[in-house]
C-alpha positions as CSV (number, residue, x, y, z in Angstrom):
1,X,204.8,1.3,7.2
2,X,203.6,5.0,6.1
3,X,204.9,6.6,3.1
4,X,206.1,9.8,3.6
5,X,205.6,12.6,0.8
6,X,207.8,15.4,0.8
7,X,206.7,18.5,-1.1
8,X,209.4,21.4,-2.1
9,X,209.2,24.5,-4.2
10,X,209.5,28.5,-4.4
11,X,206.4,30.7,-2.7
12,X,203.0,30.5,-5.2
13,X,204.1,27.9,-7.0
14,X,200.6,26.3,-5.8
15,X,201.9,24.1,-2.9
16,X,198.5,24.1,-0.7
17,X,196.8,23.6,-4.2
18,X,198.7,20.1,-4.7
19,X,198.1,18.7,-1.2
20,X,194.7,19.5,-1.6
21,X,194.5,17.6,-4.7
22,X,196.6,14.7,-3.4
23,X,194.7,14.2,-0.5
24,X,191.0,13.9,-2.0
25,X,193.2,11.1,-4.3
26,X,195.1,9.5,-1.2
27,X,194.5,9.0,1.9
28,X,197.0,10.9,3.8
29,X,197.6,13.3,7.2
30,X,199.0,16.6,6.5
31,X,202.5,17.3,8.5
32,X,202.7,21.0,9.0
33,X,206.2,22.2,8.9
34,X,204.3,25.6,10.1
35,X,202.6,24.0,13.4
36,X,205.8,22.0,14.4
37,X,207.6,25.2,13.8
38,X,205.1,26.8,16.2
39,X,204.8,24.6,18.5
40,X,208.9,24.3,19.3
41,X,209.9,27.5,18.9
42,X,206.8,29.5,20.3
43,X,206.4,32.1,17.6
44,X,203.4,33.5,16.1
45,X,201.8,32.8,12.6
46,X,203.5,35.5,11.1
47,X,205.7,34.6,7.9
48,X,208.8,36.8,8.7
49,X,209.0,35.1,12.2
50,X,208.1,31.5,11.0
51,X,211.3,31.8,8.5
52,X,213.3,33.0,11.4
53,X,212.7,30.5,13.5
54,X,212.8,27.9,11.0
55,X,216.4,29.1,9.9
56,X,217.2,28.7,13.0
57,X,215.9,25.3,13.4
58,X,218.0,24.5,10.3
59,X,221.0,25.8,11.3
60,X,220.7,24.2,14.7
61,X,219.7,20.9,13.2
62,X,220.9,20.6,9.4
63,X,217.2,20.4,8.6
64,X,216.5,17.1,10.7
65,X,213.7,19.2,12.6
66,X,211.9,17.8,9.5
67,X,212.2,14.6,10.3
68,X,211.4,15.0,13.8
69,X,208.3,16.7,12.7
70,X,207.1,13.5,10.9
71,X,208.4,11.4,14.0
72,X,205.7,13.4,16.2
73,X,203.0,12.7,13.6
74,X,203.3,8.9,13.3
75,X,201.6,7.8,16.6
76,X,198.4,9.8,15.1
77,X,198.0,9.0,12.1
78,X,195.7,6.3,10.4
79,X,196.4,7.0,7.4
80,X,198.8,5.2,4.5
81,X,200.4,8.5,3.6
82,X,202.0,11.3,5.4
83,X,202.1,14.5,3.1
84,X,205.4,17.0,4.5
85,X,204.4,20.7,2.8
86,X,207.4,21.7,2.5
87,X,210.9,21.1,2.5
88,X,213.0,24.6,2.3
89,X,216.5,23.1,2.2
90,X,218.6,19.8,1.1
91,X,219.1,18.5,4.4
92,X,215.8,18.5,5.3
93,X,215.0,15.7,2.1
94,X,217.9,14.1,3.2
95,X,217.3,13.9,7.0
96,X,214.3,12.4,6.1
97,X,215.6,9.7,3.3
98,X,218.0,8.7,5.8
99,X,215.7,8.3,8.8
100,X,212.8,6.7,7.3
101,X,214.5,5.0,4.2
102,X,214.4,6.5,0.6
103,X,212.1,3.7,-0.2
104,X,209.5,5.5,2.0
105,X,210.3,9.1,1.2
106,X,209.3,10.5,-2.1
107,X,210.0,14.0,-2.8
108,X,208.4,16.0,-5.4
109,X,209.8,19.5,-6.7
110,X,207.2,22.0,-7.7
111,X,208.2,25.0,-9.9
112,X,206.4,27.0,-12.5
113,X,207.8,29.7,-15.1
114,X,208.9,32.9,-12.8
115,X,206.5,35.2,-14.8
116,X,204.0,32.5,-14.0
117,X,204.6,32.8,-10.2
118,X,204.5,36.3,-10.1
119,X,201.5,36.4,-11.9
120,X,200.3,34.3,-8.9
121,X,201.2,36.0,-6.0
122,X,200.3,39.3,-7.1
123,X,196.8,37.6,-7.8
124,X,196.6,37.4,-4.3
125,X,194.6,39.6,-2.1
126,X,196.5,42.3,-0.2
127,X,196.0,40.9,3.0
128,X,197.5,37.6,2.0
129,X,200.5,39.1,0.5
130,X,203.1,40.0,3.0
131,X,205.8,41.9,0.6
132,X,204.3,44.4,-2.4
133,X,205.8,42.4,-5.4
134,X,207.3,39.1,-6.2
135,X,210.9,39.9,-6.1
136,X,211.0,41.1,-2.4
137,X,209.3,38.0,-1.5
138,X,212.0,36.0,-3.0
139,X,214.7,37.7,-1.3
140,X,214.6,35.5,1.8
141,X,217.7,33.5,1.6
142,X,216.4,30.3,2.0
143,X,212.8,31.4,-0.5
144,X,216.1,32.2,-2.8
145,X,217.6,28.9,-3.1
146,X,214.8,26.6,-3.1
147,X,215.1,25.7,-6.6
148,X,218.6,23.9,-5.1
149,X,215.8,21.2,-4.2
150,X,215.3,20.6,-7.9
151,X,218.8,18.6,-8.0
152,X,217.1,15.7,-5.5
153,X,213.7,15.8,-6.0
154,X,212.2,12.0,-7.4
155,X,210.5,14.1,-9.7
156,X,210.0,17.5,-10.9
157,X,206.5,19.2,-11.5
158,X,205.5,21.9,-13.7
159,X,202.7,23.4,-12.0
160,X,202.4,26.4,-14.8
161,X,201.6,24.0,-17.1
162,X,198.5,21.9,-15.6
163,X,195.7,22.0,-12.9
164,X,196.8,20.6,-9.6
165,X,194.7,16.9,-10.4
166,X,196.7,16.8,-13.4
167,X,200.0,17.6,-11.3
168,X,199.5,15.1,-8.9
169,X,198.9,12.2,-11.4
170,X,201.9,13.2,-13.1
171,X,204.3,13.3,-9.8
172,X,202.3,9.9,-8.3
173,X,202.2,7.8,-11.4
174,X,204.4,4.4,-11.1
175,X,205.2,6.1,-7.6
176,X,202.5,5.2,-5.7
177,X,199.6,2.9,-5.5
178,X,198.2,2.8,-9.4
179,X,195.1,0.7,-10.3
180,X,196.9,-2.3,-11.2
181,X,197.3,-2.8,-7.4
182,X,194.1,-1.8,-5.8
183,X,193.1,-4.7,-3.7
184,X,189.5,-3.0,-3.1
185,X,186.6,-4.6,-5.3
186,X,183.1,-3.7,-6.2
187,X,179.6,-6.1,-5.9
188,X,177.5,-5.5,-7.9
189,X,173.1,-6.6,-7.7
190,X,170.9,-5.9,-10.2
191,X,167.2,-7.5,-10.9
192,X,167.3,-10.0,-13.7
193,X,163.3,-9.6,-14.9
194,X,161.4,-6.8,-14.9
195,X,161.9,-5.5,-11.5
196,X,160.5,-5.9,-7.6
197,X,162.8,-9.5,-7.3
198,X,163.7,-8.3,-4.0
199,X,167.3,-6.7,-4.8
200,X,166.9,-4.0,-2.1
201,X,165.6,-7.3,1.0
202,X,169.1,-8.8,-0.4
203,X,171.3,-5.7,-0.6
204,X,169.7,-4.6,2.9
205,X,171.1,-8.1,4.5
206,X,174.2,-8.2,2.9
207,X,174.9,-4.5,3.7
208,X,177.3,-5.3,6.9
209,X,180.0,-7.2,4.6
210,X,180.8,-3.7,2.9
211,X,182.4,-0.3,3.6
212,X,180.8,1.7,0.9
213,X,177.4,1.4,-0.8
214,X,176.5,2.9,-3.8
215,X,173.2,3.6,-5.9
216,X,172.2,4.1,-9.1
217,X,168.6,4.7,-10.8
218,X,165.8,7.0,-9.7
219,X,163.2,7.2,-7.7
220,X,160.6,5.0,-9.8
221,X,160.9,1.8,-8.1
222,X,161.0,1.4,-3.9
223,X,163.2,-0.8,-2.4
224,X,161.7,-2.8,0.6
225,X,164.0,-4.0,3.3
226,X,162.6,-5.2,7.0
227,X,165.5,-4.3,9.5
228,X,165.0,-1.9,10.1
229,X,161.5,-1.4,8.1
230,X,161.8,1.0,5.4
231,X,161.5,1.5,1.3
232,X,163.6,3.2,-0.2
233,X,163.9,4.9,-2.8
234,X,166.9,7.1,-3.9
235,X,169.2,5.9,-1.1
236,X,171.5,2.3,-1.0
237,X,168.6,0.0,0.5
238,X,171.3,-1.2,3.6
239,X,171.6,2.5,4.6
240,X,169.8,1.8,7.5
241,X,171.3,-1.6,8.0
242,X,175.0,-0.2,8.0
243,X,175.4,2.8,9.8
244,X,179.0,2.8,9.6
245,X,179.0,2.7,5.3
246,X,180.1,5.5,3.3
247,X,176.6,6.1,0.9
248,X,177.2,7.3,-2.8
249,X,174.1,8.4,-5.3
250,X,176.7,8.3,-8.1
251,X,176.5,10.7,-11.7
252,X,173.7,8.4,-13.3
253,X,171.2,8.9,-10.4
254,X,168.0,11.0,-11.0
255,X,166.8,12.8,-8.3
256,X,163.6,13.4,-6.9
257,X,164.8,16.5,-4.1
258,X,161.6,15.9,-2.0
259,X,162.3,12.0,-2.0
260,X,166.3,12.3,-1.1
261,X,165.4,14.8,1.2
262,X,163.0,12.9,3.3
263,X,165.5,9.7,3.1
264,X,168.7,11.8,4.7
265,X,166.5,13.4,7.6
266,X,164.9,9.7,8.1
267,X,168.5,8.8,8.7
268,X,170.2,11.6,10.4
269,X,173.9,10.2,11.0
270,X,174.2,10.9,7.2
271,X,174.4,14.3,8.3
272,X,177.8,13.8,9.5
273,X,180.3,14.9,7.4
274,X,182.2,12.9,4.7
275,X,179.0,10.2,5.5
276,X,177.3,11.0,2.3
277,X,178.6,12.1,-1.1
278,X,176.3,13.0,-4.1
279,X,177.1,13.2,-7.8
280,X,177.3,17.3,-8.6
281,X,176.4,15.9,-12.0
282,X,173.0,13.6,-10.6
283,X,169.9,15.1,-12.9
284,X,167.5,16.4,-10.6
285,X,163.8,15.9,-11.3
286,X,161.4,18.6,-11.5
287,X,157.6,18.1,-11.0
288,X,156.9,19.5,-15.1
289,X,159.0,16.4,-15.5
290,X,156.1,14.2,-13.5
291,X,153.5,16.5,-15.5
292,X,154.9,15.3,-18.7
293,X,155.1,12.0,-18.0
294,X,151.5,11.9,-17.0
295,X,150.1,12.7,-20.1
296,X,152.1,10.6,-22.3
297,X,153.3,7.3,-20.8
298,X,149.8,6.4,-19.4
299,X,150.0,3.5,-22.5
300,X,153.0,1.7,-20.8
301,X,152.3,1.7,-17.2
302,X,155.2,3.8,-16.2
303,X,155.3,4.6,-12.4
304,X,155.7,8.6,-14.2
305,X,158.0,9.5,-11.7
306,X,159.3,11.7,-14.1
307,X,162.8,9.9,-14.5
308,X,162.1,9.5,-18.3
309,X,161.5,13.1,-19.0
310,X,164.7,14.4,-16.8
311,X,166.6,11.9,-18.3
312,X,165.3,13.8,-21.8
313,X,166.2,16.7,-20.2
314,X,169.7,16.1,-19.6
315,X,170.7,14.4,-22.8
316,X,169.1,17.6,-24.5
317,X,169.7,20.6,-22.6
318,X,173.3,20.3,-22.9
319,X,174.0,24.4,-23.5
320,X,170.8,25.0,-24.8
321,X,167.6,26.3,-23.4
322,X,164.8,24.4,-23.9
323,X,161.5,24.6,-25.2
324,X,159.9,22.5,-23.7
325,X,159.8,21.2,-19.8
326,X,162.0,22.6,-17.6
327,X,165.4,23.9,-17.6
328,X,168.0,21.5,-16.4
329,X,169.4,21.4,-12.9
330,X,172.0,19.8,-11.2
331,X,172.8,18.3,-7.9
332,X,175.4,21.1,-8.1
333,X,172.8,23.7,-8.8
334,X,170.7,22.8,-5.4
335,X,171.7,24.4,-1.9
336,X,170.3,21.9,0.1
337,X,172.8,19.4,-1.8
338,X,176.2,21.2,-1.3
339,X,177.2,19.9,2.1
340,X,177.3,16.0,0.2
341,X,178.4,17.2,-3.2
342,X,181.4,14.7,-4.3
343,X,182.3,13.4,-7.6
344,X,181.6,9.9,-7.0
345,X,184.0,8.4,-9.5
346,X,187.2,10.1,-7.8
347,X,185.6,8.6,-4.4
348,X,185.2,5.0,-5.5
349,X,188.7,5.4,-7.0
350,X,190.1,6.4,-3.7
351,X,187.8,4.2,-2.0
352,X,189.1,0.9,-4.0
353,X,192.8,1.8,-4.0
354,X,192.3,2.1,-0.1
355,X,190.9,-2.1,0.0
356,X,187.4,-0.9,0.4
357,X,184.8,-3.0,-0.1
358,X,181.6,-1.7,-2.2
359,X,177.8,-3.0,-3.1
360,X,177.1,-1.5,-6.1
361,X,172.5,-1.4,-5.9
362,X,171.3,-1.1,-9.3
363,X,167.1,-0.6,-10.0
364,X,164.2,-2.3,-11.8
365,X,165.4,-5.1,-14.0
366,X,167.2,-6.4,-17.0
367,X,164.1,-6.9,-18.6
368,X,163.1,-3.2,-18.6
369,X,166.5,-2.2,-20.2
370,X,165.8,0.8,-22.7
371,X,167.6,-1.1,-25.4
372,X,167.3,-4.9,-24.5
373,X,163.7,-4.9,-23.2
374,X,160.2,-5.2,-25.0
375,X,160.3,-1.4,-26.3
376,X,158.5,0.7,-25.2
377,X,157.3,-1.1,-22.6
378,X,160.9,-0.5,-20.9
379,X,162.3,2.0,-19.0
380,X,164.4,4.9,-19.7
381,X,167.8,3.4,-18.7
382,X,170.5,0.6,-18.8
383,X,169.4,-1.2,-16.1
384,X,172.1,-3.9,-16.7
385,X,175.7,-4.0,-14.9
386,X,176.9,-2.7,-18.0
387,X,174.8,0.5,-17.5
388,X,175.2,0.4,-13.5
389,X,178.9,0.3,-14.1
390,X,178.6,3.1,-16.2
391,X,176.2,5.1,-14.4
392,X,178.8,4.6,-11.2
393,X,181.8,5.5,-12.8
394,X,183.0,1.8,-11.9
395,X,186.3,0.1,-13.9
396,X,184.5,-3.7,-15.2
397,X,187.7,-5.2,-14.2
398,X,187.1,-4.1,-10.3
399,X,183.7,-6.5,-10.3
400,X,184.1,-9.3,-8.1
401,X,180.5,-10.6,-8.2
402,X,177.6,-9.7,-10.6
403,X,174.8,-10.9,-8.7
404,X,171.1,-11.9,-10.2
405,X,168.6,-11.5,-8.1
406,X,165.4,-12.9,-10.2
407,X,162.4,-14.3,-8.6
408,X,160.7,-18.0,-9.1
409,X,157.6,-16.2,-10.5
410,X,158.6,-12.7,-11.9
411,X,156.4,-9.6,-12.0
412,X,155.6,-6.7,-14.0
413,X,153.8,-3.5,-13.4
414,X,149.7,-4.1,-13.6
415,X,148.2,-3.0,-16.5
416,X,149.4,-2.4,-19.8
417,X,153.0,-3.2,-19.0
418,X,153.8,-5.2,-21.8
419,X,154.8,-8.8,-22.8
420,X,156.1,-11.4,-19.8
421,X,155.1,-15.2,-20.7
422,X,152.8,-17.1,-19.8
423,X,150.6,-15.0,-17.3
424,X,149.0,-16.6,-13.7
425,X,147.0,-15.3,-11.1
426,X,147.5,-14.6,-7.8
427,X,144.8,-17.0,-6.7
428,X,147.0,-19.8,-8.9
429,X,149.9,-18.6,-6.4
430,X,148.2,-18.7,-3.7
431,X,146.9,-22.3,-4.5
432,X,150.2,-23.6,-5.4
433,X,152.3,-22.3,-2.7
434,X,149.5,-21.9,0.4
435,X,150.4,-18.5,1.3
436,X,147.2,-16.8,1.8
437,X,145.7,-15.1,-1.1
438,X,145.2,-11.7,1.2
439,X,149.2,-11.7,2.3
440,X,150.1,-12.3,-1.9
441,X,147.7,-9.6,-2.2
442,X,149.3,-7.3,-0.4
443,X,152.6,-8.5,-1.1
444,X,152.1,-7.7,-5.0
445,X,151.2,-4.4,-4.9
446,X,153.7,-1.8,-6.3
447,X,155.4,0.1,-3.3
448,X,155.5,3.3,-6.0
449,X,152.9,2.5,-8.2
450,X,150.6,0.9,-5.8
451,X,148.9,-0.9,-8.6
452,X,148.7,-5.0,-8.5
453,X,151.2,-6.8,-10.2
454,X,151.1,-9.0,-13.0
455,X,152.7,-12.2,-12.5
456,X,154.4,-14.9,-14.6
457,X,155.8,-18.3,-14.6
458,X,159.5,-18.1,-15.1
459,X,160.8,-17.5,-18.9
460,X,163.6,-20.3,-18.8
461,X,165.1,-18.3,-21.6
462,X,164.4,-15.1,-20.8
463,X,166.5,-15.7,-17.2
464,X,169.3,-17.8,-19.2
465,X,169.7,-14.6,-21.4
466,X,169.7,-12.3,-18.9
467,X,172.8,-14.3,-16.7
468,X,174.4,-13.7,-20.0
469,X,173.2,-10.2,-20.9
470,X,175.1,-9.2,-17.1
471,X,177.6,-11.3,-16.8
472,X,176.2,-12.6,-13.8
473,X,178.5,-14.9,-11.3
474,X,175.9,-16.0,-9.1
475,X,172.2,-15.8,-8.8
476,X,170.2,-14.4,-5.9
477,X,167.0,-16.4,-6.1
478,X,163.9,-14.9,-4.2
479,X,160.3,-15.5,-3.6
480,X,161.1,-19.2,-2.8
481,X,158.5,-19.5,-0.8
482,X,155.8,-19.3,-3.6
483,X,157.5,-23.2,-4.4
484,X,155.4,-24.2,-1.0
485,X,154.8,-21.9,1.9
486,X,156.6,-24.7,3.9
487,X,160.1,-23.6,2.5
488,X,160.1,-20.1,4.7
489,X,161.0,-22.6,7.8
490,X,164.2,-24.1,6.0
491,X,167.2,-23.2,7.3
492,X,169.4,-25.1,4.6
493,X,169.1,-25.9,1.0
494,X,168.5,-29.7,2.2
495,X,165.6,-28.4,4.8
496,X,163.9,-26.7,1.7
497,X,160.8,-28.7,-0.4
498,X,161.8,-31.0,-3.0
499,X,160.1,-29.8,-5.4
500,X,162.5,-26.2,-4.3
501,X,165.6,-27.8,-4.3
502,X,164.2,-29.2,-8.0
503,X,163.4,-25.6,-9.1
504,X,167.2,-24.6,-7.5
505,X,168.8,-27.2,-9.7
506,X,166.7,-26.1,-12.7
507,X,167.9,-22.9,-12.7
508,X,171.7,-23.4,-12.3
509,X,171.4,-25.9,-14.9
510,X,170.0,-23.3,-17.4
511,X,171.8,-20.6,-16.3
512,X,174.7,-22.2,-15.6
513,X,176.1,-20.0,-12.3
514,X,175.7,-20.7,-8.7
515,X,172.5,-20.1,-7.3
516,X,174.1,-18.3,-3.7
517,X,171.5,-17.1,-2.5
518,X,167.8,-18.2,-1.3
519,X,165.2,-16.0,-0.2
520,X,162.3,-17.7,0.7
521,X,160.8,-15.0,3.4
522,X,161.4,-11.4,4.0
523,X,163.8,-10.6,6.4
524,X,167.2,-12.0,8.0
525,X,165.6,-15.3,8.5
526,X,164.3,-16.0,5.4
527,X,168.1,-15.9,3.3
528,X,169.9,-19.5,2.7
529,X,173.5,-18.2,2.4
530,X,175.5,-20.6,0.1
531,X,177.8,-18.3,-1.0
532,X,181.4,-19.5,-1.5
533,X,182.8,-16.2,-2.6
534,X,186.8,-15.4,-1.8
């Protein structure tokens, strides 16, 4: 059953402002008194004759024509609310209440201090105003006793007294949907070591379960995914595996503009409008950003993507002009990034409070966290779901899952990358798990970096603390093939290696979650689902 909003109040009192606002917050159809008027009494767009022949639908109807308006709209609509701008008499609100139910009708008065009004409509370019001053337009018999609405309205709005968002949280608050009732929820993945665990091979073949995907992180670590092949490395890694997904780069995303570029024209239905939406407040990197990181993070094996720097750069060029790197820049300040510009917090809002369903991607790994990891070999983020969560704009209490993905033998960057256990080779893999050396070797080389990986025998601690660090409910484990190159042809945990369904054991036993996931090859094929989510 659709809700039906009904808007009232006297000319420049911001009426077009509030449906605007109301409709980025709800998902609603507009029902144009204006078009219906139109369309059944064949006049022209022309004010004078649109109040004509809408007084004369009144008087003919007692304002029903309203409600017959909203009638004609209900076989097209999708959405959960239709938005009625505006109601011009009492019988119109009351046709309405009557027809549809006042359970289903809500009507909201707006009105504004007259100087405040006047103030507004002479503010109005001369083409737009049909009568010289304020006064003459409120001559109009019916324009004259709008304010008569005031006496039935659910609730009264000031609209000289706040923006139009503030307005329509004020007139929707205990009225319609509030948070305590959204029945949309948010997944969220992040790596639970110190990065490359697989989290964009998961995200890519979980993808399909979700409406929305979401990203957060620069561009300093690629995400590999094999259906279709691609890394990625600014965009959700199931882009390409959901073409029907809304895609979000949310406020804490840094941007490399050449890198987003590329990924939007490599998929080109993102083009379509509404498809897309990036952050206005993203930090866009500039190449002095990569320049500065060259020359002083060459101690720590940083990819030097320059996400460190612009990070600097936003936290310290707030007002201020800087003396050193560039000047800061928005998504907001970049052409080629105003057709997607959204704020993403208002769209995961809406998205939740419609039942959406959204993967939250998160980048590198736990173990890199600015403040948990092994400063300063870290990196220049929260790269827990705490900082995802923040970084998105995402309520805690709207996580369903916190998924783990952490590999049987975790990696860092080669070279000086700092601390990670006890250290193997990849001959030692190669030998214990019979996957050729040459694949490992090419499996183990960064996809940003290009340098070969370190590699580690699991930190039993370091794993345990990281579940707890993120709050994890389940654990994506990866790389499960390195237990015994045999395991990649197990299609159930039972069809898996002892020794695998040992390690499996092991690690919900220390970490004491679900492991629900198994990757033991790279692709579709190679994921044990043992989810038991609700």
């Amino acid at each position: 059953m659709k809700t039906i909003i009904v808007l009232s109040g006297p000319i420049a009192v911001g009426k077009t402002s509030f449906s605007d606002a109301f409709r980025k917050r709800y998902p609603a159809d507009k029902v144009s008194t204006r078009n219906y008027i139109m369309k059944v009494k064949a006049v022209a767009d022309d004010r004078a004759a649109l109040q004509k022949a809408g007084a004369e639908l009144d008087a003919d109807t007692n304002g029903s024509w309203v409600a017959d308006a909203v009638e004609d709209a209900l076989p097209t609509t999708t959405q959960e609310y239709l938005l009625v701008d505006s109601a011009r008499i009492v019988g119109q609100v009351d046709s309405l209440r009557e027809r549809f139910g006042a359970d289903r009708v809500h009507h909201l008065h707006l009105t504004a201090p007259y100087e405040v009004l006047e103030t507004r409509y002479l503010s109005r370019s001369r083409d737009t105003r049909e009568f010289e001053t304020y006064a003459e337009a409120c001559e109009d018999p019916t324009e004259a006793s709008v304010d008569a609405l005031k006496a039935i309205a659910d609730v009264i709005v000031d609209t000289g007294r706040s923006d139009s968002s503030s307005c329509v949280t004020y007139a929707t608050a205990g009225r319609l949907k509030a948070s305590s009732t959204y029945t949309g929820y948010v997944d969220i993945f992040v790596g639970g070591q110190w990065g490359s665990e697989g989290k964009g091979n998961i995200c890519a073949l979980l993808a399909a379960e979700y409406d929305v995907l979401v990203r957060v992180g620069g561009p300093n670590a690629g995400h590999k995914v094999a259906d279709p092949a691609y890394t990625y490395r600014q965009l959700p890694s199931g882009t390409g595996s959901n073409q029907s997904a809304r895609i979000f780069l949310a406020a804490g995303s840094t941007i490399s503009l050449p890198t987003l570029l590329k990924e939007i024209n490599d998929h080109p239905w993102l083009k379509t409008e509404g498809t897309i939406s990036v952050d206005p407040q993203a930090m866009i990197i500039e190449q002095g950003d990569i320049d500065i990181e060259e020359k002083l993070l060459g101690e720590i094996s940083s990819t030097k993507q320059g996400v460190g720097s612009a990070t600097a750069r936003k936290v310290l060029g707030r007002g201020a002009t800087l003396e050193w790197g560039p000047q800061v820049r928005l998504a907001r300040d970049i052409e080629e990034l105003k057709p997607y510009l959204k704020n993403v917090r208002f769209e995961i809002e809406r998205a939740l409070a419609g039942g959406q369903r959204i993967m939250l991607e998160g980048t590198q790994g736990t173990e890199l966290s600015i403040h948990h990891g092994s400063y300063p070999h870290v990196t220049s983020r929260e790269t827990s779901v705490a900082g995802c969560l923040s970084d998105a704009g995402v309520p805690y209490n709207r996580v369903r899952r916190a998924v783990l993905v952490a590999r049987t033998y975790p990696i860092r960057v080669g070279g000086p990358s700092g601390p990670m256990g006890v250290e193997m080779t990849l001959s030692e893999i190669a030998k214990i798990s019979g996957v050729p050396l040459n694949e490992i070797d090419k499996t183990e080389k960064g996809s940003v970096s290009g340098k070969t990986r370190r590699i580690a025998e699991i930190d039993w601690e370091k794993i345990r603390m990281s579940v707890f660090v993120n709050g994890a409910t389940d654990i994506a484990l990866t790389f499960v093939d390195y237990l015994g190159v045999e395991n990649r042809s197990a299609k159930t945990f039972n069809d898996l290696s002892e020794k695998a369904q040992h390690f499996v054991r092991d690690v919900e036993r220390v970490c004491g979650v679900p492991v629900s996931l198994i990757s033991k090859d790279f692709g579709l094929t190679g994921l044990i689902d043992m989810r038991e989510w609700k």
